[in-house]
Every structure is written in C-alpha cells, then in structure tokens.
C-alpha positions, -999 to +999 in steps of 0.1 A: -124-286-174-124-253-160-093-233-169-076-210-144-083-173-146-049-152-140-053-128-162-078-102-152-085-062-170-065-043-151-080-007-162-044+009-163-038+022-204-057+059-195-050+061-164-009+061-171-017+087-196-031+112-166-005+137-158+002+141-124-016+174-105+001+183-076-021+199-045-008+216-020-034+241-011-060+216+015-072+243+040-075+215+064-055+184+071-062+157+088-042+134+108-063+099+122-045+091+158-054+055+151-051+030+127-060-008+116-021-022+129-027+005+155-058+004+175-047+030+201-031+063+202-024+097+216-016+135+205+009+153+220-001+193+206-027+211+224-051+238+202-035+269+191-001+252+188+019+257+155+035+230+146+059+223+115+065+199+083+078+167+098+073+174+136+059+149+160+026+154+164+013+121+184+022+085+185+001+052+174+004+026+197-002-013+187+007-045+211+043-047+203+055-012+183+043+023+186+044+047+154+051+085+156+023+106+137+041+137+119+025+172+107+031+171+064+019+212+070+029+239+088+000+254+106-024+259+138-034+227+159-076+228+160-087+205+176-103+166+168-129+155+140-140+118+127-134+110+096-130+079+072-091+065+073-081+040+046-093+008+070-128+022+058-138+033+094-144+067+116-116+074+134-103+099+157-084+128+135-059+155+145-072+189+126-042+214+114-053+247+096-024+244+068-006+280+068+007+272+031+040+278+037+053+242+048+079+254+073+101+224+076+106+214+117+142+213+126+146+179+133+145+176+096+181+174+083+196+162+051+226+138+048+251+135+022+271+106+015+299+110+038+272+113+062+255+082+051+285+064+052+287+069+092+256+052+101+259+022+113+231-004+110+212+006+143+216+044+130+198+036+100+173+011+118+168+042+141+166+064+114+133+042+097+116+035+129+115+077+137+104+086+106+074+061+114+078+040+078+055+016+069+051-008+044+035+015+013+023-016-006-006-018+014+009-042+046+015-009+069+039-031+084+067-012+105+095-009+082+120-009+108+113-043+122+118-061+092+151-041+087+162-053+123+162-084+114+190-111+128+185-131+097+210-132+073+204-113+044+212-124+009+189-098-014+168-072-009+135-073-034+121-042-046+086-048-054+073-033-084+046-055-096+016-034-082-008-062-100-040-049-083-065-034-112-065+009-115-034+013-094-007+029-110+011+047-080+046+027-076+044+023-119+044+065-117+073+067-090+093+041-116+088+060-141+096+096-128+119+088-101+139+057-104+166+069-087+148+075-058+143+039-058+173+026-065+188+046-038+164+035-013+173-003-023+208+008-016+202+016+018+178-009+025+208-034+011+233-015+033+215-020+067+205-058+061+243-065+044+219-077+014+251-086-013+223-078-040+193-059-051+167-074-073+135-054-088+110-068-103+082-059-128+059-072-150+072-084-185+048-062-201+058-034-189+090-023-209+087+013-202+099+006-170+120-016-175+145+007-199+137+038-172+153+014-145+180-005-172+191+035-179+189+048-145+210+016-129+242+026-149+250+049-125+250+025-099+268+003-115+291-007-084+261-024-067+248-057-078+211-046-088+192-061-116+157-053-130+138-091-135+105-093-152+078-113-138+044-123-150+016-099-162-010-123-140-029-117-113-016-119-082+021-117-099+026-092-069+018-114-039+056-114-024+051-155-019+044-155-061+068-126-067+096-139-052+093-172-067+092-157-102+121-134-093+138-157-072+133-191-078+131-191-045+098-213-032+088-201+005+062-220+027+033-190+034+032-185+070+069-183+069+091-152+074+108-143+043+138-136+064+145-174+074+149-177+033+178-150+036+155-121+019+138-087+024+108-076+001+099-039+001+074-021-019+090+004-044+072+034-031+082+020+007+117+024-004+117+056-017+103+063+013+140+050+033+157+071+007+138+100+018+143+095+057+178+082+057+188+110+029+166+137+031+159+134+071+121+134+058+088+114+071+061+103+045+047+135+034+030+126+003+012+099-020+003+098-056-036+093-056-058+083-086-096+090-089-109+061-111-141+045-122-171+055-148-190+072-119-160+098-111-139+125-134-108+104-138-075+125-123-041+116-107-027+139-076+007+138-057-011+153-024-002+157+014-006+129+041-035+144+057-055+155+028-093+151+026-106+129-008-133+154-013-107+182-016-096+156-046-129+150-060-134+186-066-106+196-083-111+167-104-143+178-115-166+156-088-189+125-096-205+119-133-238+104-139-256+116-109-287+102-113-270+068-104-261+050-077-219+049-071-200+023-054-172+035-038-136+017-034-107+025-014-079+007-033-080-018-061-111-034-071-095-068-061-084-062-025-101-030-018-122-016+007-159+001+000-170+028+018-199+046+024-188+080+024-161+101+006-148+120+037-115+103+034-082+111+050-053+103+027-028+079+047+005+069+043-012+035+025-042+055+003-037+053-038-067+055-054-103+058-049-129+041-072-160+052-086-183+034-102-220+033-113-237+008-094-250-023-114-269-044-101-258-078-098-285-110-085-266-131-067-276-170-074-270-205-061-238-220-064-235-240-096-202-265-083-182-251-112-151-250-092-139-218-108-132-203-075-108-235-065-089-237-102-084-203-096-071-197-057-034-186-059-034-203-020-052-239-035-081-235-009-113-242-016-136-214-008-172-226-019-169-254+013-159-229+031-186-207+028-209-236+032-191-248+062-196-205+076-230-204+074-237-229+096-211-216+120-184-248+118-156-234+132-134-272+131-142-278+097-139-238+087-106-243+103-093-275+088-102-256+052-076-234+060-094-204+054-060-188+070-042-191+046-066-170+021-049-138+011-079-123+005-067-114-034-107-111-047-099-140-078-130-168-062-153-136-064-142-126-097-144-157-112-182-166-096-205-170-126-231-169-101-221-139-086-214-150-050-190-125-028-167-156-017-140-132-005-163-114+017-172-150+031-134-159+041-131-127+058-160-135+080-149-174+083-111-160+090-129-138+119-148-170+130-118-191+133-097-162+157 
C-alpha cells in the first residue's frame, strides 16, 4: 500500500542561521494600486507631492471592503510604472523617490496603556481597518472583518506553524520579538472578548518554544499558552492547526467564528500591536532569497521595495549559465514568475531561485499517491482526467473546491504530473 507522505524537506537549517540585513536605502519604492482581493483602485497624490511614513497615499477597492494604501518612505510622488506584485502579475504601481529620512506623517501616534485601555471594541476595530491590515500568512484577508465579528469568541489562535518549505519569516519574528506577539494576541483577545490565547508551533521547534515560555511570564495575568503541533506538512493549514491545537474539528467551508475562534498569523498580529500601539501601518517584512540558483540572504526591508534592489545586495544569481526558476513564496504554494521586478507587499517573504532541471513529465501510473496523500481526501488524478475533457458536473461533484491548493499530489507524482496546477484550472472551470 502506498503510505502517506507528510513529511516533506523543508530547506529551513541555513537559512535560520542568516542574520538579518536590514535595507533602508531603495532609491525607488513602489506602491501597486491593485491587488489579487483587490482588483480595483485609486491614488489620491498628484506628482511632485511629498508625502510621509504612514500617510494615505490611495485606496484598494474589492466588492465588499476597500483598503487604504500607505507611503513606508518619506519622499516625492513620480508618477506610475508596472511592475510584478506578489499575485505574479503587472500591476499598476505608485513611484515615490525615498528622501531617506522616513518623516513619520502625523496621523501616526503612539498609545500607551492607559490609552489602550480607552478603546472600546469599534475603536480598535477602527483602529485595524485604517491601518489597512491584512492577513500576513498569505490570505490578505482584511484583518478587521474577522475582528468585527458577532460570533462569540472563546480563543484567539496565534499561528506559528509557517509549514511551507524555505520560509522562515514568522519563525524570525518569534524568535526576536515575541513580545511583539504576545501583545498583539492581547489585543486581538481584547477586541473579540477571547477568555484565552493559544500559540502554536511545531514540536520540533524548541527554540521557540522556550523564547515564548520565557517571554509569557510577563504576561502572566492572561491566559496564553504555547502548544506544539506537528512537524508535517500542512501542520499549518488553520483547519489542521486548530485541530492539533484545539481539538477542535471544523467542517472546511465553515467560518471559524461559528466554532467560537479567531486564527491570526503571528506576523499579522504583530502587525495589530503595531497599529493599535504604535499608531503604525505595515511598513516592513522580513524577506529571504533562497534556492541553489541565488546568493542566499535574509532582509527586513520596506513595503515598496523592488526584489532586484534585494538580489544585489545579496550578491545576485549563481550559476549563470543555467536556466533559474523563479518562486514567489514557498515551493509548495508558491507562485513562479517570469521576471524579478518584484514589489515587496505586505504578503511577500521569500523569493526562490533555483537551477532549472528538467523534469519529463509521464503518463499517470494509478499509484494513488496523490489521493493517500490529499490533506482535503479529494482525488486529484480524476479530476484532472475529468478537466481535460472539459466536465464541469463531474469536475464539480469531485470537489475540486475544496482543494487548498497545498502542492502535496504534485510533490508526491512519481510521474511528475503538475496535479496542483490542474485543480487550479478545474477550480476556474467550475466558477
């Protein structure tokens, strides 16, 4: 019998070891008006203004929310170029020439805790939904609206997993600022009247989990507890992740909310500390260059920031007589691109490099790997077989919806087939 695969290289070991550069010296930033949640949007500067860190520059508009877009520079409005966004496609960008001296906008105001003990819920909703937070796991998902919820709350998960191969950016905020983290679960707790806190992380990783155990005795009035989860792939799904945390089993299609909790990316709520305390947006991320085709380098760098600016400093591409693939993301769940004119958004941690190998792809051999192995128990092979010939019922009655797109059938094909690509496609056929 075929076994399962969960447990997949995840290319982390080096890469943790990488110190951390920090760049703040992009000439150029670069801010797309649009993105994949959003599909429209508008500026509101004109060339020649000068605009400050954390003022509202322009606003993304989707069917039933709008985002605000905010400058993470001080500097001169140029005008508009096209550029790659995390989605993988050209989009419209805002240029700012960055004056280097990050003049914070006076909107921007910092609250301490007698402050923070004044807002009331809708303050703080308010608060999340003008600092235009998203979900930092990857979802972009308007933090504010989960907030808002009329659910009751019972706990708020901070998500720490970050299972995805090469990505180490919420396992570098743990580690350097957990009580960034902590505090941000403390005010996402406080606005949903969450009674407690969970935050989980793998088993293996027990670094983290003494950072966190030592950090949380300072908060010691609030019912948080670090729970370790497993070191498989996708152990950081929030369907899987709350049911190893949890023990709590929720139906996928299902708001979490209905089951009386929140789930938030770590990074996502450091990013609530920051707006609630600190009166900040998102102005940075932690980016790592991966891959044997690329000079391997982590940066904390400004919303904004072109990749190539990156690539540079790192040292650029290796082996240059080879072809590169080229990932936005994890290898898993990832997006390729083309092109390396990136714009870093608030959802961009890593870009991949690798030397192209190529790979033959051959008939399907009815293994079943790719079914054993499907965290969502679909069976992707028949639905391939049912895409090609355009069979929209039966691609349908598969429940290809319910695919999460996690990569695992494609990893696991011995004949090499891309069955993730395939579900996208037969997810797209089926809308």
């Amino acid at each position: 019998m075929i076994a399962k695969t969960r447990l997949i290289p995840d290319g982390k070991k080096e890469l943790k070891k990488l110190s951390i550069l920090h760049y703040l010296n992009a000439d150029y930033v670069y801010y797309p008006v649009t993105s994949e949640r959003c599909p429209d949007g508008e500026t509101c500067v004109i060339g020649g203004q000068f605009v400050k860190v954390g003022e509202v520059i322009g606003t993304r508009k989707a069917s039933f929310f709008e985002q605000p877009i905010h400058a993470t520079v001080s500097g001169e409005v140029l005008g508009y170029e096209k550029h790659v966004d995390q989605s993988g496609g050209l989009v419209d960008c805002l240029i700012v020439r960055n004056d280097k001296k990050y003049e914070p906008h006076e909107s921007i105001v910092e609250r301490n805790d007698a402050d923070i003990e004044k807002l009331s819920r809708e303050d703080m909703v308010q608060i999340v939904k003008d600092a235009g937070l998203v979900g930092l796991g990857g979802s972009a998902f308007p933090t504010y609206i989960k907030l808002a919820t009329k659910d009751p709350i019972d706990v708020v998960l901070a998500n720490g997993v970050e299972c995805e191969p090469y990505l180490i950016s919420d396992y570098s905020l743990m580690i350097n600022h957990p009580e960034e983290v902590i505090e941000g679960l403390i005010l996402a707790m406080k606005t949903a009247n969450a009674r407690r806190g969970i935050i989980a992380i793998k088993k293996k990783y027990k670094e983290i989990e003494e950072r966190l155990t030592f950090a949380l005795k300072a908060y010691s009035q609030h019912d948080i507890k670090v729970v370790k989860v497993g070191n498989h792939y996708p152990s950081g799904w929030e369907i899987e992740t709350i049911k190893s945390a949890l023990g709590i089993t929720i139906p996928q299609g299902e708001l979490l909310s209905k089951y009386g909790v929140l789930n938030f990316n770590v990074s996502t709520l450091q990013s609530i500390y920051s707006a609630i305390r600190l009166g900040l947006p998102v102005l940075e991320r932690t980016i790592t260059l991966s891959g044997n085709g690329i000079q391997n380098k982590t940066f904390k760098a400004r919303i904004g920031t072109m990749l190539t600016d990156l690539i540079e400093l790192a040292g650029g591409y290796v082996d240059l007589d080879k072809p590169k693939v080229m990932i936005l993301g994890g290898p898993m769940m990832g997006v390729n691109v083309t092109r390396d004119d990136v714009v870093i958004t608030h959802t961009t941690t890593s870009l991949i490099v690798l030397n192209e190998e190529t790979e033959i792809e051959e008939p399907c051999v009815r293994c079943a790997s790719c079914v054993y192995s499907c965290p969502v128990n679909i069976k992707p092979v028949q639905i391939m077989n049912a895409y090609k010939i355009r069979n929209k019922d039966t691609v349908k009655a598969l429940e290809v919806d319910l695919c999460i797109e996690c990569g695992l059938c494609s990893f696991v094909c011995p004949s090499k087939i891309h069955l993730t690509e395939y579900m996208r496609k037969a997810k797209t056929l089926v809308k």
